[in-house]
C-alpha positions as MATLAB code, in Angstrom:
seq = 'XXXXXXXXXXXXXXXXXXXXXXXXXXXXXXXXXXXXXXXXXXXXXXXXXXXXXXXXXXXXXXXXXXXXXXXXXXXXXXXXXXXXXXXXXXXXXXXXXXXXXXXXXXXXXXXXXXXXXXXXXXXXXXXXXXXXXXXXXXXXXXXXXXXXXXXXXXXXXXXXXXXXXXXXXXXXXXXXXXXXXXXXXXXXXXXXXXXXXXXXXXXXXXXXXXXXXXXXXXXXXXXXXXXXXXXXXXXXXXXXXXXXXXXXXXXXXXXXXXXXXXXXXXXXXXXXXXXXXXXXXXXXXXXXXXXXXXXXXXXXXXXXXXXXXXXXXXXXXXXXXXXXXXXXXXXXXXXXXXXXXXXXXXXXXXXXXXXXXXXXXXXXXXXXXXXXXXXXXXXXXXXXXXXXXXXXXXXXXXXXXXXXXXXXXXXXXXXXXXXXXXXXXXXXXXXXXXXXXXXXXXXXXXXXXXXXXXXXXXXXXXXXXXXXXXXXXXXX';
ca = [
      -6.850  -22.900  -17.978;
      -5.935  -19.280  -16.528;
      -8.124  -16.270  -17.137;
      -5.785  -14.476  -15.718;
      -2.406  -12.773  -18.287;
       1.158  -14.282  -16.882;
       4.941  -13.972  -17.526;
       6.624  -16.773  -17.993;
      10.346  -15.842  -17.291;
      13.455  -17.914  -17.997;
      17.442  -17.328  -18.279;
      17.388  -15.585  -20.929;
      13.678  -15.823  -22.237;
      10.405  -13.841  -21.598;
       6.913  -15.620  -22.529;
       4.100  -13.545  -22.279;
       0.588  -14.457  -22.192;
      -2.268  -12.051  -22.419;
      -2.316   -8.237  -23.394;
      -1.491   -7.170  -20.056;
       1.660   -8.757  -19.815;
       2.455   -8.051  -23.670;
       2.557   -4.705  -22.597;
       4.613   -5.176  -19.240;
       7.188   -7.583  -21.534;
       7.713   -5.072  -23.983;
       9.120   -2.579  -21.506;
      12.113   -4.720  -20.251;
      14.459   -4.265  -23.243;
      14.913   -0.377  -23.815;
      15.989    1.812  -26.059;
      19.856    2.125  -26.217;
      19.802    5.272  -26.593;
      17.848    6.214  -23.763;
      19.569    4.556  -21.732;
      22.828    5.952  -22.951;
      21.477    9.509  -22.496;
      20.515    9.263  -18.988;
      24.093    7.816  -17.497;
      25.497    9.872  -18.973;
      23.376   12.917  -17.054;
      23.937   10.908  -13.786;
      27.602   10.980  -14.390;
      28.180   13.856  -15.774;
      26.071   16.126  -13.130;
      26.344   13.464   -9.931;
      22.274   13.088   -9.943;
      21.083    9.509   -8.236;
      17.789    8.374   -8.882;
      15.396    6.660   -6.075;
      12.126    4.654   -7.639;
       9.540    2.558   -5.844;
       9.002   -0.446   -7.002;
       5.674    0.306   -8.909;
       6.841    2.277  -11.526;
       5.279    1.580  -14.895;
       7.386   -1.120  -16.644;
       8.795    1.425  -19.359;
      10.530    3.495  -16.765;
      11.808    0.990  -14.842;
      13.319   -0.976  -17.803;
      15.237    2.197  -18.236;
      16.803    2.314  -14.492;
      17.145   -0.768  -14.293;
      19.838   -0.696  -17.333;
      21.190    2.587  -16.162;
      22.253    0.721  -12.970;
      23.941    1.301   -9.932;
      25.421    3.565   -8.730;
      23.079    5.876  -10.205;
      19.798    4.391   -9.555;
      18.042    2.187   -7.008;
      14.693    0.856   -7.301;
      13.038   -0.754   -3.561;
      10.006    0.323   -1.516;
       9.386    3.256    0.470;
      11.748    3.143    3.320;
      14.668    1.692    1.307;
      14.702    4.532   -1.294;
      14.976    6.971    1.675;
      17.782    5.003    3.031;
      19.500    5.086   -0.199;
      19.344    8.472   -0.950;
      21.463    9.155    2.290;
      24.245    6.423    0.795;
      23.831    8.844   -2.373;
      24.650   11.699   -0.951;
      27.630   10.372    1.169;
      29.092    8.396   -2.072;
      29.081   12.651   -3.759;
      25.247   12.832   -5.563;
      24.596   16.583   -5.920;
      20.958   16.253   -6.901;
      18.397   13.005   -6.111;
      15.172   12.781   -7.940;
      12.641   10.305   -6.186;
      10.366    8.173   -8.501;
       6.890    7.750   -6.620;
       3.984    9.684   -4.766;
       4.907   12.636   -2.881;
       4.628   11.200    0.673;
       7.897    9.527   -0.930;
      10.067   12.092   -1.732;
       8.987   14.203    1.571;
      10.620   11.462    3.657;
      13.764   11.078    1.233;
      13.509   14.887    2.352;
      13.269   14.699    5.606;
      16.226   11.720    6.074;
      18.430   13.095    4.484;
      17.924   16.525    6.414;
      18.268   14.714    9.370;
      21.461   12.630    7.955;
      23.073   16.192    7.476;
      22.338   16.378    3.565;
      20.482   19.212    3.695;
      22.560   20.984    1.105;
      21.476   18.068   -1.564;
      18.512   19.209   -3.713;
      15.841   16.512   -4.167;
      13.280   16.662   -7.207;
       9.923   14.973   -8.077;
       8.708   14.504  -11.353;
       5.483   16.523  -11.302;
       4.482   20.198  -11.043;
       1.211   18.642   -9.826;
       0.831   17.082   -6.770;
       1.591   13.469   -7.191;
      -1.165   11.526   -4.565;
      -2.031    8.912   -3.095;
      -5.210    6.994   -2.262;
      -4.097    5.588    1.144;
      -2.768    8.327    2.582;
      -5.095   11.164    1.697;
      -7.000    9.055    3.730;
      -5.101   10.080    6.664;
      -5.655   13.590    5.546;
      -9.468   13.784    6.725;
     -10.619   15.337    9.486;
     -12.152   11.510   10.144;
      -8.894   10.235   11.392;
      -7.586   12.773   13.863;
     -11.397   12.630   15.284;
      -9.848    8.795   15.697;
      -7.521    9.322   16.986;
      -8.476   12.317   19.668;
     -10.951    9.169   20.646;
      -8.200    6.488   20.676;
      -5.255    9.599   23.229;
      -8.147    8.562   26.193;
      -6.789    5.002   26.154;
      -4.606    4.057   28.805;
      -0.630    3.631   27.378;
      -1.808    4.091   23.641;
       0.763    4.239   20.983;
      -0.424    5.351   17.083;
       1.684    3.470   14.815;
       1.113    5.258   11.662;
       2.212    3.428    7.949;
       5.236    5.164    6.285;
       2.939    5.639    3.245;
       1.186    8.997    4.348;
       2.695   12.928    4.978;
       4.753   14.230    6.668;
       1.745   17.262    8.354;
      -0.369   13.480    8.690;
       2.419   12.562   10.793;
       3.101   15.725   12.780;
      -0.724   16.512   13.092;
      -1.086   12.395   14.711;
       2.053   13.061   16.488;
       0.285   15.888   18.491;
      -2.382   14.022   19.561;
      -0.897   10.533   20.477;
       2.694    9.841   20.610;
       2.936    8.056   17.114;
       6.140    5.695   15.503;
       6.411    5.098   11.792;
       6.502    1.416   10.399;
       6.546   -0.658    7.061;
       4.719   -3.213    5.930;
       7.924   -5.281    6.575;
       8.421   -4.004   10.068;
       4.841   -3.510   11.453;
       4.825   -6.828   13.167;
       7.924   -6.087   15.399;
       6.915   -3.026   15.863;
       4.173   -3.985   17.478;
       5.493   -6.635   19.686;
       8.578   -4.562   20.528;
       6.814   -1.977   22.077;
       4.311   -4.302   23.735;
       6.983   -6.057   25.339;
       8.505   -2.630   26.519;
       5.138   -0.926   27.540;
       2.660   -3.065   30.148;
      -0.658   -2.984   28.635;
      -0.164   -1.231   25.654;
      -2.993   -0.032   23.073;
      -1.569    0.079   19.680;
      -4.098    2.708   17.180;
      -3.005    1.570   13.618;
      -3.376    3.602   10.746;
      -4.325    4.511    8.160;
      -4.629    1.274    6.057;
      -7.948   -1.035    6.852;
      -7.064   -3.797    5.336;
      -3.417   -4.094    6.672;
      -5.316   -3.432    9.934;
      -7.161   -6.308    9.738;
      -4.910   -8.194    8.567;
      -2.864   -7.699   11.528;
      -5.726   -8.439   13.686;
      -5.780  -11.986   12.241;
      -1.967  -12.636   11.845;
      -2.188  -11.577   16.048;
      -5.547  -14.217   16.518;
      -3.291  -16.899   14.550;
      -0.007  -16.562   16.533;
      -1.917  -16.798   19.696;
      -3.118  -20.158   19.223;
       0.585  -21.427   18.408;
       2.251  -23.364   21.248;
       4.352  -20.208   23.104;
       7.844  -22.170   22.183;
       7.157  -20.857   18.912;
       5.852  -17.244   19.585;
       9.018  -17.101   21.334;
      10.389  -17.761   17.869;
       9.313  -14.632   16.736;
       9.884  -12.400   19.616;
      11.440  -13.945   23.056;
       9.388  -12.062   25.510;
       5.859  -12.800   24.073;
       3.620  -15.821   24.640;
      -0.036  -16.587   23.847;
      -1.007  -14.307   26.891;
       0.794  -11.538   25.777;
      -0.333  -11.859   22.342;
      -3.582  -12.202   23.650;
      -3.386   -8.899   25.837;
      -1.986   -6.824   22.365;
      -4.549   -8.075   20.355;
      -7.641   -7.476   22.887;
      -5.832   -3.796   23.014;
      -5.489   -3.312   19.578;
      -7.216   -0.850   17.507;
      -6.952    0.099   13.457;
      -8.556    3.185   11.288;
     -11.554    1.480    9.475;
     -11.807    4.202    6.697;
      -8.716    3.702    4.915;
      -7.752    1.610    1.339;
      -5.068    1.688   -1.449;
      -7.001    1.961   -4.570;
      -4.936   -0.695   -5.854;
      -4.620   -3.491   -3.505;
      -8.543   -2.633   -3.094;
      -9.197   -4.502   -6.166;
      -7.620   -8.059   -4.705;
     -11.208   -8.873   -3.863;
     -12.839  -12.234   -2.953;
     -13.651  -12.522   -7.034;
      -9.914  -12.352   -7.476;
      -9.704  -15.157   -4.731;
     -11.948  -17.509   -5.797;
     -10.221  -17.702   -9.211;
      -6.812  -18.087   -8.042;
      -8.106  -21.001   -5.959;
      -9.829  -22.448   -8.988;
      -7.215  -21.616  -11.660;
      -4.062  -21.969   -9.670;
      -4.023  -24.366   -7.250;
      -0.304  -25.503   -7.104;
       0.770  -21.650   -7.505;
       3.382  -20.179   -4.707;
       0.845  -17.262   -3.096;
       2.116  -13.878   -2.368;
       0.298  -10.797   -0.933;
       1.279   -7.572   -0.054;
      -0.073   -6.555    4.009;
      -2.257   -3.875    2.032;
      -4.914   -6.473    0.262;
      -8.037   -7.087    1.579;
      -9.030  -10.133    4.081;
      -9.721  -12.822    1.567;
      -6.754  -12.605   -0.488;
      -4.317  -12.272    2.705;
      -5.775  -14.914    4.242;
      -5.156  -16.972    1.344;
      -1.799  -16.246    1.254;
      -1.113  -16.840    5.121;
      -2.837  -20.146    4.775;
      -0.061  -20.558    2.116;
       2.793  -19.320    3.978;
       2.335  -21.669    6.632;
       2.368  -24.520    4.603;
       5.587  -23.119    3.346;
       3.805  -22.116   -0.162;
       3.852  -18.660    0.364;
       4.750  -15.128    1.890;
       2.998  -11.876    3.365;
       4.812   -8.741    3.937;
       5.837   -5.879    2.057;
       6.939   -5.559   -1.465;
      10.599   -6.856   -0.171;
       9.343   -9.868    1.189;
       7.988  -10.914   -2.021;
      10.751  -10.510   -4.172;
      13.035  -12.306   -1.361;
      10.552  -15.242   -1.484;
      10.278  -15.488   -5.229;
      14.061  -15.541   -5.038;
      14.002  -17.814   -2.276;
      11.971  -20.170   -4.773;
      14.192  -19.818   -7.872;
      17.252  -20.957   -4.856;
      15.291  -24.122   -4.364;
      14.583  -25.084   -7.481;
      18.368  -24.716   -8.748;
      18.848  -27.182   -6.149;
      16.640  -29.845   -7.742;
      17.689  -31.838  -11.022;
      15.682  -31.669  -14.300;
      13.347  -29.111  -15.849;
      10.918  -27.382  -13.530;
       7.890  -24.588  -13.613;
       7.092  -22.494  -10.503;
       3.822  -20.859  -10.708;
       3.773  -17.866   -8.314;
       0.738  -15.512   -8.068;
       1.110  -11.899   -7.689;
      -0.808  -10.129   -4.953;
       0.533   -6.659   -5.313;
       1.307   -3.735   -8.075;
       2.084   -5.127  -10.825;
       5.195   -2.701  -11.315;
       6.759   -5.643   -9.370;
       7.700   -7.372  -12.146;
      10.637   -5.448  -13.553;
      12.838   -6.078  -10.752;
      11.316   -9.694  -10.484;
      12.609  -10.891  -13.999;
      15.878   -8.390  -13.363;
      16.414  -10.912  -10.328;
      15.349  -13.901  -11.550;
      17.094  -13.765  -14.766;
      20.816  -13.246  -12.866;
      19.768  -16.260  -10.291;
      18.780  -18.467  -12.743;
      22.020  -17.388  -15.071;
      24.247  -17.787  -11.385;
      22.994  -21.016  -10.724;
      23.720  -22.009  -15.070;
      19.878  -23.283  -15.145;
      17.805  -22.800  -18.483;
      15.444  -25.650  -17.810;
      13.483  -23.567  -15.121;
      10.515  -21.254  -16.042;
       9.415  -18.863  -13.089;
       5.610  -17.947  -14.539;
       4.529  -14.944  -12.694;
       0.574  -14.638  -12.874;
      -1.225  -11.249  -12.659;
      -4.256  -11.814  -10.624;
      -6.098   -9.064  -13.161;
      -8.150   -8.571  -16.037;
      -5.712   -9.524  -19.128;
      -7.315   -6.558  -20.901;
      -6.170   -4.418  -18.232;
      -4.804   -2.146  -20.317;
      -4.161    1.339  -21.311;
      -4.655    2.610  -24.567;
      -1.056    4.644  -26.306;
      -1.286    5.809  -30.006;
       2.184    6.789  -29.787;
       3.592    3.545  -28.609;
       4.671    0.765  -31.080;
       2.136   -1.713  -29.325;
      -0.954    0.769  -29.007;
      -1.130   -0.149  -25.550;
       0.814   -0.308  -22.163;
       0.093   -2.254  -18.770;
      -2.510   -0.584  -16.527;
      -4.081    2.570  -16.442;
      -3.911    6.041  -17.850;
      -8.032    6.661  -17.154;
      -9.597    3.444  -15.722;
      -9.933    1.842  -19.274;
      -9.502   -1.849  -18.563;
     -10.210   -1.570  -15.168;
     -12.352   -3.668  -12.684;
     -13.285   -5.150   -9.256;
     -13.382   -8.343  -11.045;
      -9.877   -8.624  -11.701;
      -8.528   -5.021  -11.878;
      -5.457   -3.016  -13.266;
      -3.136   -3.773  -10.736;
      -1.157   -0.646  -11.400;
      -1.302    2.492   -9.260;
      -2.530    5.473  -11.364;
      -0.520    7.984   -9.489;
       2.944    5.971   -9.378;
       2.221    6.232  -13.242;
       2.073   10.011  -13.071;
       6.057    9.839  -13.071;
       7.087    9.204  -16.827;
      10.341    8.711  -18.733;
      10.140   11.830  -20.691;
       9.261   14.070  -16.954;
      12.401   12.045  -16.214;
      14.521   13.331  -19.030;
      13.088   17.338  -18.786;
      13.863   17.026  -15.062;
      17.387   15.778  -15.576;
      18.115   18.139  -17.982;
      16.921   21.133  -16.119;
      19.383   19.740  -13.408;
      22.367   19.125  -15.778;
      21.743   22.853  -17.349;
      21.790   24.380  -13.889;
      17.945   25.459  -14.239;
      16.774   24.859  -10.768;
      14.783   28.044  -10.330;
      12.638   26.521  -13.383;
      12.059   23.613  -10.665;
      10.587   25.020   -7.823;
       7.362   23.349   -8.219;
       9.301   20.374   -8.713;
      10.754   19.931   -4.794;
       8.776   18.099   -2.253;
       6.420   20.042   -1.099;
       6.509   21.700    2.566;
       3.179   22.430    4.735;
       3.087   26.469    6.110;
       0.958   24.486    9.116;
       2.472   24.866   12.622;
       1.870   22.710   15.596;
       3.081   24.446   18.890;
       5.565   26.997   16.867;
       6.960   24.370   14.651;
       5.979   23.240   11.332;
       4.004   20.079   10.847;
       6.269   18.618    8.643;
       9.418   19.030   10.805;
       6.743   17.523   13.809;
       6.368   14.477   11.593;
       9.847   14.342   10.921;
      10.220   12.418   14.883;
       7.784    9.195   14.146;
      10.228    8.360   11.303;
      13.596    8.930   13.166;
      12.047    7.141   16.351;
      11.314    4.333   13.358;
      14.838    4.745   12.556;
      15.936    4.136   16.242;
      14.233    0.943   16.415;
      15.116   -0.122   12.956;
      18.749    0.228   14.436;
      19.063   -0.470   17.823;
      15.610   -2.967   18.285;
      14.015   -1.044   21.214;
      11.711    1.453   21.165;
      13.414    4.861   22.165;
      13.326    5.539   25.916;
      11.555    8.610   25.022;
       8.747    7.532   22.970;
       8.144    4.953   25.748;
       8.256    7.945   28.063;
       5.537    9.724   26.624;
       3.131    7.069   26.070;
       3.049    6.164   29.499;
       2.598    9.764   30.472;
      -0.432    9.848   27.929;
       0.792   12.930   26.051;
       1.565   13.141   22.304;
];
């Protein structure tokens, strides 16, 4: 039997077992009249809303009924993407849902898309942080990376989820591109391929830089046919060259993914052996490794929070193919704010495909009591964390105390401020800008270039001539 709480989710049924996912179950059908007040702000007053995809499950049962074209829930790089298709479609005002390394890029792209006229909002007067990339923020890391500029050909590639002055600042060292963790892999053997004898300094996430390490040791021992696969100008010689030259920041964790420990392992091999595996690139060694082993045994997926819900919905695709009732275990190896677009999706697949004999059960890998304690709400509790009750290394809270710092009620005050033309009010409420200066210009607008040169590749999938240019010259 599981220790760990699970969601059992079918066409038009939700099973919950355990308090934890009680709590994240009781979210998904909101109040009508919430729901009803909110389009009707984002209509009236043209605002779009961006949210991550680890929002707590209240909020995110409300966006998800508000619906397009007013809001869009996705990961980092998406939401800044989306902004942009906002603004062009005539949003006056975006408000981004997440930590504040998030709305500084929706910032920045849509600055650099030629939206600078389009106010965008957080949902905090307080600065909204974030584990990871405060990490980047130490002096540690540019001492890193100052060691890492006297490499020969070295290229930082720094993860999206960190500032925009972290970016500039790295960017002034060592020539630095921004990835995902659904584009870090290509980015890596992109610009190997266009740079002889690369050195690649990752950062700032430890355990996504390890795990890269070993996803590099395992392709080079596959036959070079199938490295090809992947990218037609490697082989296990190349591979072998980027991984001997590879380097990654060894001070740097996600407070959340942190707690997908080899406690957290061992159970899920115990307690869920015939369980699809999925882990985000952020969790530590033993649970990635886990889920690799999986994936190539076609069982299971690593990647970013994309690539999860694409191979959940991959799995409900497969089963609609087969006859006769069916239950797909699948293991959870991220935030647990996952799960609202997960049943959102799996619900309309499984209605598509006109199956109600198959039951999706998503298991939390966390304590079941992982929960929060809410006098005000009708349950007494939500999922997660409001100060570390319920929380452990053990099997921990799964939920991102920061994401959590954006609420449904900040949500409303915000939108109304907007709707009653208050924006002086919400000053504290923009993305916040650095005063530092590198070379005359500000840090942030210096950190602005790894994500455009991100952008580039995204696009065109090359590294930009000039980026190449200046890691071969060795200058930042």
């Amino acid at each position: 039997m599981s220790s760990f709480p699970s969601l059992t989710i079918t066409r038009d049924e939700l099973v919950p077992l355990g308090d934890f996912a009680v709590a994240q179950a009781s979210f998904l059908h909101p109040d009508d009249r919430v729901v009803g007040e909110l389009r009707q702000l984002c209509e009236a007053h043209a605002i779009g809303i961006v949210a991550h995809f680890y929002m707590d499950a209240e909020l995110q049962g409300v966006l998800v009924r508000v619906g397009a074209p007013h809001t869009f829930i996705a990961d980092s790089l998406a939401m800044s993407d989306h902004a942009v298709r906002m603004a062009e479609a005539g949003k006056r005002a975006i408000l981004v849902l997440g930590v504040d390394f998030m709305s500084e890029n929706v910032r920045a792209v849509l600055d650099a898309a030629g939206y600078a006229h389009v106010p965008v909002y957080r949902l905090s007067d307080r600065v909204i942080g974030c584990s990871l990339a405060e990490s980047a923020e130490s002096p540690h890391y540019l001492e890193w990376l100052r060691a890492c500029s006297a490499l020969p050909n070295v290229l930082h590639v720094v993860y999206i989820n960190t500032s925009l002055a972290t970016k500039g600042r790295a960017h002034a060292v060592v020539p630095t591109i921004t990835c995902t963790s659904s584009n870090v892999l290509q980015t890596l053997l992109q610009a190997s391929a266009q740079i002889p004898d690369l050195t690649v300094a990752y950062g700032p996430d430890t355990y996504m830089g390890g795990n890269l390490a070993a996803l590099l040791g395992s392709l080079q021992t596959l036959p070079d046919e199938r490295i090809r696969e992947l990218h037609p100008d490697h082989d296990r010689a190349s591979i072998a060259g980027l991984l001997e030259r590879f380097r990654y920041y060894a001070q740097g964790a996600c407070v959340v993914h942190h707690l997908f420990g080899d406690d957290v392992v061992r159970r899920v091999r115990e307690e869920h052996a015939d369980a699809l595996l999925t882990a985000h690139l952020e969790v530590p060694g033993e649970m990635f490794a886990l889920a690799a082993d999986a994936q190539r045994h076609g069982r299971g997926v690593v990647g970013s929070t994309s690539n999860i819900l694409g191979f959940i919905l991959d799995a409900v695709a497969e089963s609609a193919k087969r006859p006769g009732p069916q239950r797909v275990p699948v293991v959870l190896g991220t935030e647990s704010g996952m799960i609202t677009s997960i049943v959102t999706k799996v619900q309309d697949a499984l209605a598509k495909a006109g199956r109600d004999d198959i039951a999706i059960e998503i298991v939390f890998p966390v304590a079941s009591e992982a929960v929060a304690q809410a006098p005000d709400s009708p349950l007494q509790l939500i999922p997660g964390v409001a100060a570390g009750e319920g929380c452990s290394v053990a099997g921990g809270c799964a939920t991102c105390p920061y994401m959590k710092m954006n609420s449904l009620d900040a949500l409303l005050d915000v939108m109304r401020a907007v709707a009653e033309g208050r924006a002086a009010q919400l000053s504290a409420y923009v993305p916040r800008k650095s005063d530092e200066r590198i070379d005359g210009r500000l840090a942030t607008d210096v950190g602005t270039e790894p994500i455009l040169w991100m952008r580039h590749f995204q696009k065109t999938k090359r590294m930009p001539d000039a980026l190449v240019e200046r890691v071969t010259r060795g200058r930042g």
